[in-house]
C-alpha positions in Angstrom: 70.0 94.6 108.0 71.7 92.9 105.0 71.9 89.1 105.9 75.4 87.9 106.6 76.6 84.5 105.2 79.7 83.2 107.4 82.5 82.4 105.7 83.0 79.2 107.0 80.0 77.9 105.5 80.6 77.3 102.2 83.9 75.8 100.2 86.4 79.0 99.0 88.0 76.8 96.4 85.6 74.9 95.2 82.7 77.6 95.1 84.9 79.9 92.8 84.8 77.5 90.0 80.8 76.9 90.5 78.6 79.4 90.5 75.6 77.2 91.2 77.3 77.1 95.2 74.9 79.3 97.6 78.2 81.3 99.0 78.7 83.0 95.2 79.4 86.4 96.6 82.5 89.0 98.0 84.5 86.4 99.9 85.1 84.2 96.3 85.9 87.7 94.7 89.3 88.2 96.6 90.6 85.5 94.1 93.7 87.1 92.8 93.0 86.1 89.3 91.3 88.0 86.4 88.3 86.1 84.9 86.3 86.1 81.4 82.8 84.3 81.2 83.6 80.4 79.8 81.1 81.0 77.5 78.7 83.8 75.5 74.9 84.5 76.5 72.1 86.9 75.4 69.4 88.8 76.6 67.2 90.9 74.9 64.8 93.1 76.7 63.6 97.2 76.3 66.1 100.3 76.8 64.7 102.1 80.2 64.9 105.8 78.8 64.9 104.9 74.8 62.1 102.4 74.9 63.7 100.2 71.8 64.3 96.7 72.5 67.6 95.8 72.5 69.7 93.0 71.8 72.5 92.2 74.0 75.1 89.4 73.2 77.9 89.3 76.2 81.1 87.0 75.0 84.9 86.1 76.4 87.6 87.9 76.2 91.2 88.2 76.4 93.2 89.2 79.7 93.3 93.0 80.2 90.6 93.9 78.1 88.2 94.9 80.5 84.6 95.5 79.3 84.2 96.2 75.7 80.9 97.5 74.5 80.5 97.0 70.8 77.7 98.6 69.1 76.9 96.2 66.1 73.7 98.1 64.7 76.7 100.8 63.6 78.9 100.3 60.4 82.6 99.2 61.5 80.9 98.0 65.3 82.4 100.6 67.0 83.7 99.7 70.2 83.9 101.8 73.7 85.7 100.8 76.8 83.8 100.5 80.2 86.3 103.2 81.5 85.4 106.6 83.7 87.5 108.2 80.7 84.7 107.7 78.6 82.0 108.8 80.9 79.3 111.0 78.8 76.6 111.5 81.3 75.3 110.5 84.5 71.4 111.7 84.3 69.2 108.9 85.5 71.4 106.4 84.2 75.3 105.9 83.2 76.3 106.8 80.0 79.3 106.1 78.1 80.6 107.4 75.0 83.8 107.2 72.4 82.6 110.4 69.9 78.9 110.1 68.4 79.1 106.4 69.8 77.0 106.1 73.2 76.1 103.3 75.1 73.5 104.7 78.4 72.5 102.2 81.6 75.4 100.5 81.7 75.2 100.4 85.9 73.4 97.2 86.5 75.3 94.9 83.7 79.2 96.5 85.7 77.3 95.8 89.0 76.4 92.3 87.8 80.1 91.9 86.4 81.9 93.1 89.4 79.4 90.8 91.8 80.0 87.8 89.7 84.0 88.5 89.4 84.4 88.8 85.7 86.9 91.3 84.6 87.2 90.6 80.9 84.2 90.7 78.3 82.7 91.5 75.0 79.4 93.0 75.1 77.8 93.0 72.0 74.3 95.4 71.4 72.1 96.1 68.4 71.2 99.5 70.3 72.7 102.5 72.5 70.9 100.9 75.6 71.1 98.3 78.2 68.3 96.5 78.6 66.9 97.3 82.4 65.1 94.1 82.3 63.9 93.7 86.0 65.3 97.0 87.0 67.9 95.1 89.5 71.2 93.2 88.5 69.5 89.5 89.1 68.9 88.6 85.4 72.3 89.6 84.5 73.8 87.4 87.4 71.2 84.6 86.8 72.6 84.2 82.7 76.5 84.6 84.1 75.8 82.2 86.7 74.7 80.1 83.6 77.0 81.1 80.7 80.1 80.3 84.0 83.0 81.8 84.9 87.0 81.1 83.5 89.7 82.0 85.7 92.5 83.5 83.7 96.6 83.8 84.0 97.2 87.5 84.9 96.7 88.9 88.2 94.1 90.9 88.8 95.2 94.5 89.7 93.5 96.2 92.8 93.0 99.9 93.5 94.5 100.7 96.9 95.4 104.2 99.0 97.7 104.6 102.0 95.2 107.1 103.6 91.8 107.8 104.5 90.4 110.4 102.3 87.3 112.4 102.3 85.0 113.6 99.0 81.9 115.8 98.1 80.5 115.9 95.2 79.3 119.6 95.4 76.8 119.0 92.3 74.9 116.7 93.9 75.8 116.7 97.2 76.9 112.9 97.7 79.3 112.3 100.1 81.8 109.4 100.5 84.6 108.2 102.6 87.7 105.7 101.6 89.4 103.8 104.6 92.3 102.1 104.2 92.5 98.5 104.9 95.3 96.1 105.8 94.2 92.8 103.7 92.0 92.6 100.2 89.5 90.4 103.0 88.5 93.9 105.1 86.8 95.6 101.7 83.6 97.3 102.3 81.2 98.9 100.6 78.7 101.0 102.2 75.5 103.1 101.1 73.6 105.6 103.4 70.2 107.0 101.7 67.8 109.2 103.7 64.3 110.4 102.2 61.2 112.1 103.5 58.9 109.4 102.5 58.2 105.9 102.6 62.0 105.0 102.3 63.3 107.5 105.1 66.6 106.4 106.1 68.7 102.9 105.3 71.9 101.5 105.1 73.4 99.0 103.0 76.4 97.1 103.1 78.1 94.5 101.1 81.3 92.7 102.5 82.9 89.6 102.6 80.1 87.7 104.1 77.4 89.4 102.1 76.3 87.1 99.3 76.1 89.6 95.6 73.8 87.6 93.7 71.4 86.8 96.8 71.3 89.8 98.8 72.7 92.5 96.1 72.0 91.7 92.6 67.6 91.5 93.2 67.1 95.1 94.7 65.5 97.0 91.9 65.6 100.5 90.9 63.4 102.9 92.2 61.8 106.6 91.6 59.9 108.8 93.4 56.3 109.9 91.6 56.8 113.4 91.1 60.3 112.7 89.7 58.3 110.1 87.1 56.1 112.7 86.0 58.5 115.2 85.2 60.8 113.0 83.7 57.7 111.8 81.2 57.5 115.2 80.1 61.0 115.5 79.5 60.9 112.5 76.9 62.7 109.8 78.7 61.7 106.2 80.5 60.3 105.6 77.6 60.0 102.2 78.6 59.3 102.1 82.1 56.8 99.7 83.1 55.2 98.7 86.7 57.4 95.5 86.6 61.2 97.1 85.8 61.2 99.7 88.4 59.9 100.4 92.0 57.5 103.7 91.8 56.9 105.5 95.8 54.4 107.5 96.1 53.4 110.7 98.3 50.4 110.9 100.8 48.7 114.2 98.6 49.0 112.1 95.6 45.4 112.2 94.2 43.7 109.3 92.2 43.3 111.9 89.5 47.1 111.6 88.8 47.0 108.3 89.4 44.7 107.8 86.4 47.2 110.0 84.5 50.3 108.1 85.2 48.5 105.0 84.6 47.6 106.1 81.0 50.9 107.3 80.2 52.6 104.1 81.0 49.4 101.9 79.6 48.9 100.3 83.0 45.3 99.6 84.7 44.1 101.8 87.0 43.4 99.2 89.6 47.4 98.1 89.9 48.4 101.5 91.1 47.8 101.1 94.6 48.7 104.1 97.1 50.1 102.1 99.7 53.7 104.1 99.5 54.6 102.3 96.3 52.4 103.1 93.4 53.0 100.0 91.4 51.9 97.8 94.0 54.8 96.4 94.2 56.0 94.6 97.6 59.5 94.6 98.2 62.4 92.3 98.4 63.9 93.4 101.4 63.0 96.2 103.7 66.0 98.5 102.7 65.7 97.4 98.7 66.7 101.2 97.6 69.4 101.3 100.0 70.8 98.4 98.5 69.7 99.6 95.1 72.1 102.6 95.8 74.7 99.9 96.6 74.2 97.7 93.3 74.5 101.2 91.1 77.6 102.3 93.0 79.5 99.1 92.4 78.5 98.8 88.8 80.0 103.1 88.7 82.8 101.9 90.6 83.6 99.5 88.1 84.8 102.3 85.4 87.8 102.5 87.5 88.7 99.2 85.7 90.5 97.8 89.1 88.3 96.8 91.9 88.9 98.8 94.8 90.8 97.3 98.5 89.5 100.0 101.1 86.5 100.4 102.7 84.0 103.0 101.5 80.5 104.9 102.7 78.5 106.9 100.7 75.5 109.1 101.6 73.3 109.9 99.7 75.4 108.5 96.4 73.9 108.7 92.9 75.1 108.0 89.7 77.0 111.9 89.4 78.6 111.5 92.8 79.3 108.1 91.9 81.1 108.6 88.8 82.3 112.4 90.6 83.9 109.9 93.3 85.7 107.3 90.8 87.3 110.6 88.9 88.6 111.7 92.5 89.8 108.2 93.7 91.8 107.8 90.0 93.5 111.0 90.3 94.6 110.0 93.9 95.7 106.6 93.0 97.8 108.0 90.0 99.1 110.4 92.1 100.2 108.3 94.5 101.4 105.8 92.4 103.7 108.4 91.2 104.9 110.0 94.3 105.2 106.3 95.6 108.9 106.5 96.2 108.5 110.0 98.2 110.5 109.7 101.3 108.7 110.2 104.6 110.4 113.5 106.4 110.4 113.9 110.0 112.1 117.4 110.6 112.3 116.1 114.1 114.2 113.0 113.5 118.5 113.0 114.1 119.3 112.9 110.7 122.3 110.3 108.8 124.4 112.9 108.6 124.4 116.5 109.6 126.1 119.1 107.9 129.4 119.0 109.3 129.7 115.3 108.3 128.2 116.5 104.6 131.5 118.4 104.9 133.5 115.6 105.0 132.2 114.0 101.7 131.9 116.8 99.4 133.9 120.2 99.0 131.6 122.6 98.4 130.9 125.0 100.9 128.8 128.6 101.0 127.3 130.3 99.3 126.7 126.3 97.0 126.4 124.3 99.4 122.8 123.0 98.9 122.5 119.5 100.8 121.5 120.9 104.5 121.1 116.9 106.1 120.9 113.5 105.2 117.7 111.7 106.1 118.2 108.4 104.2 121.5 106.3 102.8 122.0 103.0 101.6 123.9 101.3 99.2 121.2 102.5 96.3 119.7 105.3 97.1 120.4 108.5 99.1 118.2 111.0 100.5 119.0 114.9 101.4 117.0 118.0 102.6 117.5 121.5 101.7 115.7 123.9 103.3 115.4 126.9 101.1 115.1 130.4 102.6 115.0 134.2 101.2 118.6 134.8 102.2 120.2 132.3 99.2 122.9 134.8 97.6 121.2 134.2 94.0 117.5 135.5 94.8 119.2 138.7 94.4 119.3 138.6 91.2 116.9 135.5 90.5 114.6 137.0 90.1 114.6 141.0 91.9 110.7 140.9 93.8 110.2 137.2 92.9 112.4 135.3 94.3 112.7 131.4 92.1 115.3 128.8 93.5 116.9 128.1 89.6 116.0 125.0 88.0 119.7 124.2 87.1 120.5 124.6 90.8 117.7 121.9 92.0 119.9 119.8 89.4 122.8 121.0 91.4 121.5 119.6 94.5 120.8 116.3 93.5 124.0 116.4 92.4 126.0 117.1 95.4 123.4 114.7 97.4 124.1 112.1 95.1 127.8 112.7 95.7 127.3 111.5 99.0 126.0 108.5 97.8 128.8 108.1 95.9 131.2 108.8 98.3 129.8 106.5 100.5 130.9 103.5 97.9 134.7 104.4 99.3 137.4 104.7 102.2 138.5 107.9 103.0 135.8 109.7 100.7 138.0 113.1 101.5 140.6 112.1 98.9 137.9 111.5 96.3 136.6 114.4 93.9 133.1 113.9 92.4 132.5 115.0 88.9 129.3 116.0 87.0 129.2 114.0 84.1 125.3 114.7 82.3 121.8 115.0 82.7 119.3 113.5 80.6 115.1 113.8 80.8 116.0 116.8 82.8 111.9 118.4 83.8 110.9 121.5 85.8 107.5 120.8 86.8 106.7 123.5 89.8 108.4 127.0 91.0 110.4 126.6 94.4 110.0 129.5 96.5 111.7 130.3 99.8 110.0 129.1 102.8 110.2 125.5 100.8 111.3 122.3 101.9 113.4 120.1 99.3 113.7 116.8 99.5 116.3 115.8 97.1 116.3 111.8 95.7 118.8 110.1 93.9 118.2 106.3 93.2 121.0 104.1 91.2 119.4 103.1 87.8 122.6 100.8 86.9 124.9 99.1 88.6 128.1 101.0 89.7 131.2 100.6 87.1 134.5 102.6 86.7 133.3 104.7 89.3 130.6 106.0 87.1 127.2 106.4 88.5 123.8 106.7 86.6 121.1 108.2 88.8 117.6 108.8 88.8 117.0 112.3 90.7 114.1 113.7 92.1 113.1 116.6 93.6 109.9 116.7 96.2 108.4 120.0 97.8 105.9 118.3 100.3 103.9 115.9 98.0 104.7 117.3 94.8 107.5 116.1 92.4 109.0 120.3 91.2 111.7 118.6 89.0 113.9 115.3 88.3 116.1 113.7 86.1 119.0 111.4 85.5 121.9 112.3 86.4 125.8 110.6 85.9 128.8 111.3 88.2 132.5 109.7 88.1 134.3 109.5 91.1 138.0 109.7 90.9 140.8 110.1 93.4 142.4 112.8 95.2 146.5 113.3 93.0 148.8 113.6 95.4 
C-alpha cells in the first residue's frame, strides 16, 4: 500500500511556496491558483525509442498558456500545445503532434508537471523526444523542485461532472470509472494492473495524503521481455538501457536469450539476472508498476489542460485508454457545460401552472396551443413542457409517413412560453396581448418526433423596458439542445 502522509503534518501555506517541505504532494495542489516555474532548468538525457540525446530547456510562462513544447532544432521553433487535440499516437509512449511537427514521451515530464502544480511552461527541445532519463518522473520533479514554483493571478480552472460515468476503451480494453465528488479535497486517482507474472495484481492510489514526488514521481517504467524483444525488431527503444527502465522476465526464459538481449542493448551478461526482473533491478516499492500506471495516467490526464475534481479507477489503463479516456471525459465536460442550464423534469411533480391557468395568460387555444404545463417561473426565466404526440393537426401534412414537429413551430413555443413569463411581469395578465416581435441566431439542431418530450426555456438576456422583452430560448428533448434562439416580445394592453 501506498504510504499515506496525514495532512496535519506538514504546513499547507507555507509548504506551497517551498518545495524543499517533505509534504510536497496532492494536498498543496488544491491551491486555487495557476503556477509557472520561478525560474528555467535543463536536462539533457537520450530519447527512449529514438536513441538521440536530447536537449531539454523548460522556462516560465504566462497565465493560460498551458504547456508549450517548442522544437528549436526546426527553422521558425515550431511550437505544439500539450493538449489531447494534438494527440498523434499513443504506442509505447505519448505522442504529440501540430502537422510534420512531433514531440513523443511526453507522459513522465505532464506527470511531473501536474505532481509539482505547475500549469504554465515553456519547454524547449533540440529533438522530437523527451528524454526518459530514469524511466520514472523523479528527475523531472527533483530540477522543478530546484528551478521553484510561482503562484500566479488567474484561477486555476478544474474539470468536474455532475455524475458518475463509466468508459471502455474497446481497443485496448482499459477500463475506468469517474465519481463525482463534493469538494476539490476528495480527488482520487486510482490504477488497477493485473499480470500473469512477477507483477500479478496491484493497486495504486494517489490522494490528498499521498506525497507525488515521494511516493509517485520514483516508480519507473517497466516492460515485459517478450514485449522487449519484439519491439527491438520493430526499430524502437533505441535507447533503452538496464538503468531507464524495469525489464520482468518469464520462468522459460533461457540464458540463450539472455545473451541475445544483452548484446543488443550492450549490457554484460552477468547483470541480467533471472530473478523476475532481468536487469537485476530491485525495486522501489513493492507495487512500482502499479504506480508506474498511475504516474503515466496523470501525465495523459494532463492533455485535458484542467486538472480533474472527481475521483477515478482505471484497470488495466495504458497510454491508448488513457488518452481514449481524456477524449471521452472532454466531450462530456463540453457537453455538459453546454446543457448546464437544462432544467431537471419530474413528469411527476404538480407543475407552476397547469393548462387551464396557461389559459388565463395567453389566448391561444387548439389546434396552437403548444405550452402543455409550467414546471419553472421566476422573475427571469420561465420553463414549459410540451409533450408532443402523433395526433398534432400539422403531421398531416408535415411531413405524410414522417411525421417532423416544424422548426418554426418549436420557435412558436418558446414564444407562447415566454409569454407567460411576460405576463407574469403584470396585474390582470387577461387584458394584456403578447406580440412576436423577432428572432435572431435562430438554429435547428435535431428532428423532434412524436413520442418527444420538449422542454421549452426562455431566459431574459436584458432587462425589461417598454414592455419589450429580449429572450434567449431553448429547446431540450431529454439531454439534447434540438433548437434555440433569441426571441423579442412587447406586451401591450387589452383597448377597451
Amino acid at each position: 500500500m501506498i504510504y499515506t502522509i496525514n495532512k496535519t503534518t506538514f504546513n499547507q501555506e507555507t509548504e506551497s511556496k517551498n518545495y524543499n517541505s517533505e509534504a510536497a504532494n496532492f494536498w498543496a495542489y488544491l491551491n486555487m491558483k495557476q503556477a509557472t516555474l520561478s525560474q528555467s532548468f535543463q536536462l539533457e538525457g537520450i530519447g527512449l525509442h529514438t536513441g538521440q540525446m536530447v536537449k531539454m530547456v523548460c522556462k516560465p510562462a504566462e497565465v493560460n498558456s498551458g504547456i508549450v513544447f517548442k522544437r528549436m532544432d526546426i527553422d521558425g521553433a515550431p511550437e505544439i500545445l500539450a493538449s489531447i487535440n494534438h494527440l498523434d499516437s499513443t504506442f509505447r509512449s505519448t505522442c504529440l503532434a501540430k502537422g510534420e511537427v512531433k514531440v513523443s514521451t511526453t507522459e513522465h515530464l505532464l506527470s511531473a508537471l501536474v505532481g509539482m502544480r505547475i500549469d504554465n511552461a515553456i519547454i524547449e527541445l533540440t529533438g522530437s523526444e523527451i528524454p526518459i532519463l530514469n524511466g520514472s518522473a523523479e528527475p523531472f520533479v527533483t530540477a522543478i523542485k530546484a528551478a521553484g514554483r510561482q503562484e500566479q493571478e488567474a484561477d486555476r480552472q478544474y474539470l468536474e461532472l455532475d455524475k458518475t460515468l463509466e468508459f471502455k476503451d474497446e481497443e485496448s480494453g482499459a477500463e475506468y470509472l469517474y465519481m463525482p465528488v463534493d469538494s476539490i479535497e476528495e480527488t482520487e486517482y486510482t490504477t488497477i494492473i493485473e499480470y500473469n507474472s512477477k507483477i500479478g495484481r496491484q493497486v495504486a492510489i494517489w490522494n490528498q495524503g499521498v506525497s507525488y514526488d515521494k511516493e509517485i514521481a520514483p516508480a519507473r517504467t517497466f516492460v515485459f521481455v517478450n514485449e522487449l524483444e519484439e519491439l527491438h525488431k520493430q526499430g524502437v527503444i533505441k535507447g533503452g538501457r538496464v538503468d531507464n527502465a524495469i525489464v520482468f522476465s518469464h520462468k522459460d526464459f533461457s540464458q540463450d536469450r539472455v545473451k541475445k538481449l544483452a548484446e543488443h542493448f550492450n549490457v554484460d551478461d552477468e547483470m541480467l539476472v533471472d530473478n523476475g526482473i532481468l536487469n537485476g533491478l530491485n525495486l522501489n516499492y513493492p507495487n512500482e508498476p502499479a504506480r508506474h500506471k498511475l504516474l503515466d495516467m496523470i501525465g495523459d490526464l494532463f492533455l485535458l489542460r484542467m486538472p480533474l475534481k472527481g475521483k477515478i479507477i482505471a484497470k488495466r489503463p495504458g497510454h491508448t485508454g488513457n488518452t481514449a479516456f481524456a477524449k471521452f471525459l472532454k466531450a462530456e465536460f463540453q457537453k455538459r457545460k453546454k446543457l448546464k442550464g437544462l432544467p431537471i423534469y419530474d413528469p411527476t411533480a404538480a407543475p407552476i401552472k397547469d393548462i387551464a391557468q396557461i389559459k388565463e395568460y395567453i389566448p391561444h387555444r387548439y389546434p396552437f396551443l403548444l405550452v402543455d404545463k409550467i414546471i419553472e417561473l421566476s422573475e427571469e426565466h420561465v420553463v414549459g413542457i410540451k409533450n408532443v404526440t402523433a395526433n398534432e393537426e400539422f403531421f398531416n401534412g408535415h411531413f405524410p409517413g414522417n411525421p417532423v414537429f416544424p422548426g418554426v413551430l418549436q420557435m412558436e413555443a418558446l414564444a407562447q412560453t415566454g409569454g407567460i413569463l411576460a405576463l407574469s411581469t403584470v396585474e390582470e395578465p387577461e387584458n394584456w396581448n403578447t406580440y412576436f416581435l423577432k428572432m435572431d441566431q435562430v438554429k435547428f439542431k435535431k428532428l423532434v418526433r412524436p413520442g418527444d418530450t420538449m422542454i421549452l426555456k426562455m431566459k431574459l438576456l436584458t432587462p425589461i423596458r417598454r414592455g419589450i422583452f429580449h429572450m434567449q430560448g431553448t429547446v431540450y428533448v431529454g439531454e439534447t439542445i434540438v433548437s434555440e434562439g433569441e426571441l423579442t416580445a412587447q406586451i401591450s394592453k387589452k383597448q377597451a
